[in-house]
N, C-alpha and C positions, 0 to 999 in steps of 0.2 A: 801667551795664553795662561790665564791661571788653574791654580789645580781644582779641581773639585772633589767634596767629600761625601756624599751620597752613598750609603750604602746602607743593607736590607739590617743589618741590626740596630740602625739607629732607631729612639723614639718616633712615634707616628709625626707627630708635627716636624721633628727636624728634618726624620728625611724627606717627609711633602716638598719643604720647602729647599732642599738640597737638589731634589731631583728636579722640579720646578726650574731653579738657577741650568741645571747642565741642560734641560728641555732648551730654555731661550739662549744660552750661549756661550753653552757645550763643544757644539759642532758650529764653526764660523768660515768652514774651507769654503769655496766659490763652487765647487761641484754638488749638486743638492746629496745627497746621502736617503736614504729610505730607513722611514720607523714603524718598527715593527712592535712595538712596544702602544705605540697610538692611534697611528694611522692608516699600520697596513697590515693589522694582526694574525688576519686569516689568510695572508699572501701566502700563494703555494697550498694551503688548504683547499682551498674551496674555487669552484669553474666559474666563468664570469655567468653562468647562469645561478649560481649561490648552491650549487651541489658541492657537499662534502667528499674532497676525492684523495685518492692514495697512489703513490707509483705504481707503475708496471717495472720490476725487475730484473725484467730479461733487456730493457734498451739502456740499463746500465754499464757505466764505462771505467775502469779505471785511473786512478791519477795518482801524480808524485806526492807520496804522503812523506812526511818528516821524517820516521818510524821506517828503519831501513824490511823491507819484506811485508810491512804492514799492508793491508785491503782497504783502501777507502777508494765510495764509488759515489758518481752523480750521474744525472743523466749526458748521455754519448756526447750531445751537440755544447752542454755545459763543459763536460772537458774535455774537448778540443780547444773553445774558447778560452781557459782557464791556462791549460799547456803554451797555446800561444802568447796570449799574458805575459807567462811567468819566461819564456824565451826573450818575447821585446823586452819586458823590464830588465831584465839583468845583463842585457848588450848593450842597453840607453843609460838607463840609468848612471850619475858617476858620481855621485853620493856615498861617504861610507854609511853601508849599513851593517858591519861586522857584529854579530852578538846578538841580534835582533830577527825577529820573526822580516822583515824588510829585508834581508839577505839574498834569500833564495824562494822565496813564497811556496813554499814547502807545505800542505793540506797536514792540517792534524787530526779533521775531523771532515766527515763526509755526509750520505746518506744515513738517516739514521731509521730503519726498519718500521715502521707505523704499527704492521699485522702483530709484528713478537710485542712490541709494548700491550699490545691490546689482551694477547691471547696469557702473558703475565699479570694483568688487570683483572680479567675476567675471572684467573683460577681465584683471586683473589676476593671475587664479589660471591662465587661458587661457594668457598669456604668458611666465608660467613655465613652463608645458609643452611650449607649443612653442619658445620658444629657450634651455630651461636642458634641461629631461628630453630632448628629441626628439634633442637635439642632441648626449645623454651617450650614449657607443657607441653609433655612428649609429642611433638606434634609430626616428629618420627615413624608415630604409632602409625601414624593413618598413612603413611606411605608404600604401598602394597605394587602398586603399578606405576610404569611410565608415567601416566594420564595423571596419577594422582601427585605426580614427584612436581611434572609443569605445571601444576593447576597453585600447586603451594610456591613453587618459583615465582610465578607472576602476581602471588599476594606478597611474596615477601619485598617483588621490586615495584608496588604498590605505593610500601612503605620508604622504600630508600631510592628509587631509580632518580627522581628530583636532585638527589645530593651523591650518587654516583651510578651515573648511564652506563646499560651496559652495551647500549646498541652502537655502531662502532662510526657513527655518523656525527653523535653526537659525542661521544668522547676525543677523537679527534679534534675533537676545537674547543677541548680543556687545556690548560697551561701545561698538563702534563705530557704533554705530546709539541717534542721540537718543533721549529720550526725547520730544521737537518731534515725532517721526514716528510718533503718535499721534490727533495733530490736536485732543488736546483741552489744549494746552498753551499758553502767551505767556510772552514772555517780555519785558518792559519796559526791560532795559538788556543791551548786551554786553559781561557781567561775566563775571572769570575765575572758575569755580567751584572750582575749587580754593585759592584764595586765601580763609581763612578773615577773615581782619584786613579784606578791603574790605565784606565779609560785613556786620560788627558797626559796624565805623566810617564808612561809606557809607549804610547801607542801612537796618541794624534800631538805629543811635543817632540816626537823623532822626527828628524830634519829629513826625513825620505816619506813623509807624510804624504807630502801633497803629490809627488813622484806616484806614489803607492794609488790615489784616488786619478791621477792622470788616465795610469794605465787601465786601472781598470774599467773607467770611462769608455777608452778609447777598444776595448771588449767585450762591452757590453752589460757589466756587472755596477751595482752601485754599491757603495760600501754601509752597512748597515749601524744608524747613528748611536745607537746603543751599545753596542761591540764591533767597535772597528774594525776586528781583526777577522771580522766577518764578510764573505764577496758574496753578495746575493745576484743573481742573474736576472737581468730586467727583460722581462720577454716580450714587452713594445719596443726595446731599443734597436733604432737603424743597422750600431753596430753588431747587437746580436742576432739579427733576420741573415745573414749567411751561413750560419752557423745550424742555425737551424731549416735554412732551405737545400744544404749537404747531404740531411738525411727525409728532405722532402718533406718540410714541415712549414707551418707558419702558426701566429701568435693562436690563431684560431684552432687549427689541427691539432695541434699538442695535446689541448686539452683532452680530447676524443684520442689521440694515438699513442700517447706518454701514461694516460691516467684512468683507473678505474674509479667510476661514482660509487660511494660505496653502498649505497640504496641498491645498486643491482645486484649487490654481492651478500648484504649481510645477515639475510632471511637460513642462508644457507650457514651461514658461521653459526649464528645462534643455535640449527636442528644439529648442528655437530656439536657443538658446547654442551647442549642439553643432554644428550645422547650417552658422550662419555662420562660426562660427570654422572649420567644415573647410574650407567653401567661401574664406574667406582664407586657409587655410594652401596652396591648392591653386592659388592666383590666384599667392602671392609664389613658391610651387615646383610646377610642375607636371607636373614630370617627375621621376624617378629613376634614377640610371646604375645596372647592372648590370654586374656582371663576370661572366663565363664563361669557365672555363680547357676546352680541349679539345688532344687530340693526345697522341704522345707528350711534345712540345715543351712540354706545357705552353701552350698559345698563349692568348691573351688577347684575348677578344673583349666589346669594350664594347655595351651596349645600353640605350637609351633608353624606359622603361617610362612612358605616360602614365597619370599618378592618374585615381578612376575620377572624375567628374563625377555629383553627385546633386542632383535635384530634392528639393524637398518633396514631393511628390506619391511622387515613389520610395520617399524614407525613410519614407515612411507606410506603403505597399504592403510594402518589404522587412522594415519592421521595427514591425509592428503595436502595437497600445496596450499587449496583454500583457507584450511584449519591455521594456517602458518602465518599467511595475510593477515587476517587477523587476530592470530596472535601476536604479531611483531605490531599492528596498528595501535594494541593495549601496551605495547611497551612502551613505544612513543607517546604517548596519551601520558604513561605513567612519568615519564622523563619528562615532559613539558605538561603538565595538566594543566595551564589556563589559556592554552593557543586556540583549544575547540570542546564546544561544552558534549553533552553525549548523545544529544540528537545528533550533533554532526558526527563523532565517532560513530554512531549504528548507520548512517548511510553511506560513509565514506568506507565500510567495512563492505557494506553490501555492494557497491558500486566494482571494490575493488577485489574483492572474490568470485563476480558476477565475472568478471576480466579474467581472471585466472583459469576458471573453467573455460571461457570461448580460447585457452592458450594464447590469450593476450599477456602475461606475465608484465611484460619490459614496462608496457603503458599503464599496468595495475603499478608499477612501482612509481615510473614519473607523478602516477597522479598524488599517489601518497603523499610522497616528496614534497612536491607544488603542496598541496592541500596543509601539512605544517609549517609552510614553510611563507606560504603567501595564502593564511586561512581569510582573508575578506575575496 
């Protein structure tokens, strides 16, 4: 096998053509491997209905990580299969793999938390607004209330949600969010994936290679053609349907019992994001000067305006679930604006606030959903 040189600081044309070379023949073992890089980007993202979705937590399981005391978790039915794996390979196997991630298949990496990336994200897209936008022609000034703090948030993600979403449906299926945060993924060493050369000469020219792609076959996992040293769990595979019929699952279930769509959930992240960030923008300033000219003099009288102060309780009361529907339908709108022009935004607002009031919420959400998502 030869080595290949591929990697992200090369010139645009060499590495096209570097990564192109490891694309066609890269990976030449007999067992297919999965790419997540081309073919199967959103694997682990998204339900085979195309909803953006994120683990559930709590059917998290631990596994033998490298890192003696370390926490790495996948989902329950993922490592059982991975435990047993790593017992058949190192009874079968009789290969030296002394020195090598191939020793002991020791997890280095596990679930990687989707909600904390986001809620890091989000302070982030927050802080821009309040000390870059707030702060361009005082536009602080007019910030008096709640009402007036969201009404200036959704001009400012007007301007930027296009080039970073805050809604957590669509940031999830940015490159900045693993494919670890899935839950059904390990990863056995912390290799640089973009480095194609440690790729071939590390990884897939050790002579417990193919040993390494057997077993994991024979568990259900496929080995991920871009970083080897990666077991993704194939959740159509024959071998992995006992695995997950232990905890009363199939390829179907899971999705529904392992995972939250996150259209059902992120209406409520947003009224909490909004909430505390106004209530810290109102702690670090809580007043506003005012000027008033009166007289003929022109006289100038200063006055000191206090922000208003809101509960949760309030913003529930002043600004119902409806208010929320569409305000989250303007977000989306602002994050993808050429999916539906604004006729459709005004009915699919009214359709799906109409919903919220009859306490239909769930089907106000799917409709959203469906409607950017498949707008003919």
């Amino acid at each position: 096998m030869p080595t290949y040189n591929g990697k992200n600081s090369l010139r645009a044309k060499n590495m096209f053509n570097q990564r192109a070379l490891y694309q066609s023949n890269g990976y030449t073992f007999e067992i297919d491997p999965i790419d997540l890089w081309n073919e199967k980007k959103l694997y682990g993202k998204i339900a085979p209905d195309g909803s953006t979705i994120y683990p559930i937590a709590s059917v998290m399981k631990r596994i033998e990580a490298s890192e003696e005391g370390e926490n790495l978790f996948v989902f329950d039915f993922v490592a059982d299969a991975f435990e047993d794996m790593r017992q058949d390979y190192i009874l079968t196997q009789k290969l030296n793999p002394e020195g090598s991630i191939f020793e002991e298949l020791l997890a280095k990496k596990g679930y990687d938390n989707p909600l904390l990336k986001w809620e890091s994200y989000s302070a982030k897209i927050i802080n821009a607004f309040t000390e870059e936008w707030l702060s361009f022609e005082k536009r602080d000034e007019k910030i008096v209330t709640f009402k007036d703090y969201i009404m200036e948030f959704e001009m400012f993600m007007r301007n930027f949600a296009h080039k970073m979403p805050l809604t957590l449906t669509n940031y999830l299926l940015t490159s900045e969010i693993s494919p670890l945060s899935s839950g059904i993924m390990i990863e056995l060493a912390n290799a640089d994936h973009g480095n194609d050369t440690v790729k071939s000469l590390f990884y897939m020219k050790n002579e417990c290679f193919t040993c390494y792609t057997e077993a994991a076959q024979k568990y259900g996992f496929k080995i991920d053609k871009n970083a080897p040293w990666r077991l993704v769990a194939d959740l159509k595979s024959p071998f992995m349907k006992p695995y997950l019929q232990k905890y009363s699952q199939s390829f179907e279930s899971v999705f529904q019992n392992y995972y939250i769509k996150t259209y059902t959930a992120e209406i409520q992240l947003i009224k909490d994001l909004l909430l505390s960030s106004y209530l810290n923008f109102i702690t670090d300033s809580p007043y506003i000067q005012m000027y008033q000219y009166y007289g003929k003099c022109k006289k100038t009288l200063r006055k000191m305006i206090e922000r208003e102060l809101i509960t949760e309780a309030q913003m529930n009361e002043q600004f119902p679930d409806p208010f929320w529907v569409g305000y989250y339908i303007q977000l989306l709108h602002n994050e993808s604006p050429n999916i539906l022009n604004n006729s459709d935004i005004l009915n699919l607002t009214s359709t799906a606030q109409t919903l919220v009031r009859k306490n239909e919420s769930e089907t106000a959400y799917k409709i959203i959903f469906e409607k950017f998502n498949n707008p003919g």
